[in-house]
C-alpha positions in Angstrom: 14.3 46.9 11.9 16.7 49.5 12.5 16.3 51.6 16.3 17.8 54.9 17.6 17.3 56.5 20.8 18.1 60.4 20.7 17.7 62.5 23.7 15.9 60.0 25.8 13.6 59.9 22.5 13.7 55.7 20.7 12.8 56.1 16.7 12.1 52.3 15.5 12.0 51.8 11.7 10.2 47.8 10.1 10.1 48.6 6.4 8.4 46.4 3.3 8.1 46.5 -0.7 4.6 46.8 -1.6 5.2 46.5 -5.1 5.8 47.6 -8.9 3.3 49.4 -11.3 3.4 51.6 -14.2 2.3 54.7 -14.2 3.1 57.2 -17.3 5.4 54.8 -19.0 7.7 54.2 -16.3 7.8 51.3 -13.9 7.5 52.7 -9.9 9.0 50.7 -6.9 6.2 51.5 -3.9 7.9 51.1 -0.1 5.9 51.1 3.1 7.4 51.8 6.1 6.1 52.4 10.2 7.5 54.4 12.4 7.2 53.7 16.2 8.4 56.8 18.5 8.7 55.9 22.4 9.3 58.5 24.9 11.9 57.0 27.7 12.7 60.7 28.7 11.3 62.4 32.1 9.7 65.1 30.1 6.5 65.0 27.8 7.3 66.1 24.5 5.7 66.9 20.6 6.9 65.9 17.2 6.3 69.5 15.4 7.8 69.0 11.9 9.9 66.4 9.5 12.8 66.6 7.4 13.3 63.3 5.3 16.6 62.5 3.1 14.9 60.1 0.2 17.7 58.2 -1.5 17.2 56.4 -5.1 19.8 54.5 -6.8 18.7 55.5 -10.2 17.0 59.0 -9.8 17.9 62.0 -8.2 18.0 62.2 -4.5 14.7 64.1 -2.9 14.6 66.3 0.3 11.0 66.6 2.0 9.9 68.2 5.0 6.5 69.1 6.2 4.7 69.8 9.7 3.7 66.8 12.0 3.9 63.1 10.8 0.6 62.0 8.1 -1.4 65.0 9.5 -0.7 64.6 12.9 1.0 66.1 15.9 1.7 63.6 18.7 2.0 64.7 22.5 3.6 61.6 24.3 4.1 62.0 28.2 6.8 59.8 29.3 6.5 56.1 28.7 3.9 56.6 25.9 4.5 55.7 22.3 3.0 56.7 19.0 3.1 54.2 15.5 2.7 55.6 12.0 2.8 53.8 8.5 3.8 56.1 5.6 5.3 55.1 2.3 7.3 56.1 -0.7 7.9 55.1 -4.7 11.0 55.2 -6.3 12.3 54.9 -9.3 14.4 51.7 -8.9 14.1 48.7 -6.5 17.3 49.9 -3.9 17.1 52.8 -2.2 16.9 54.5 1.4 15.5 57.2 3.8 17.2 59.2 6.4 16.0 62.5 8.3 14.9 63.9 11.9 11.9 65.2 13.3 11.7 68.3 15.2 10.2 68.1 18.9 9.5 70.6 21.5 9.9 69.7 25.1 7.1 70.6 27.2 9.0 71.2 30.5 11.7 73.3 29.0 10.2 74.6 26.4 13.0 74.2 23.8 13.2 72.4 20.3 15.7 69.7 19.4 15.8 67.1 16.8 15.6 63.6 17.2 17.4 61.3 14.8 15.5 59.1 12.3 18.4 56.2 11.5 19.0 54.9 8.1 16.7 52.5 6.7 17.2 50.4 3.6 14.5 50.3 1.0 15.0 46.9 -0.9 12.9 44.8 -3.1 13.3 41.5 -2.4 14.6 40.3 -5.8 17.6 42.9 -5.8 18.8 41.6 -2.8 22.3 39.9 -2.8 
């Protein structure tokens, strides 16, 4: 598990390999991985948007953002925490994800991003 705490905002990341299968000729490497977002601030915020870094040893790298987090916009007041499970394929068994999410906070109004760290995607046999 990898943590990082941004503006009073904690972003913990457990991730897993679900898998191979073949789709269209070509083997795919299916990740899962669940996100757990705890407020330790003062203020209540909202995640509002995503921007995600997707890293694949042997494809091309992919940039996706999109509103909220799987079709949701959490509010957490302080102390409150919200866990999500997403996933991704790639194209090879090593690879990685990186990005932020974009919040709003309640009591001052303004955006800010808050840091999603690094997390590995392995499969277990490509481990060293």
């Amino acid at each position: 598990m990898v943590s990082q705490i941004t503006r009073g905002i904690k972003i913990s990341v457990l991730t897993s390999f679900e898998g191979t299968y073949f789709k269209n000729y070509k083997i795919h490497f299916a990740f899962s991985y669940e996100i757990t977002i705890e407020n330790h601030s003062k203020d209540s915020v909202q995640l509002i948007s995503r921007h995600w870094e997707i890293f694949d040893s042997l494809n091309s790298n992919e940039v996706v953002d999109g509103e909220g987090v799987v079709g949701k916009k959490p509010v957490l007041k302080p102390g409150e925490l919200h866990t999500y499970n997403s996933g991704c394929l790639l194209a090879s068994p090593y690879g990685a994800m990186k990005g932020y999410f974009n919040m709003i906070n309640f009591t001052s109004t303004k955006n800010f991003k808050v840091i999603v760290p690094t997390f590995k995607l392995c499969a277990p046999f490509a481990m060293n």
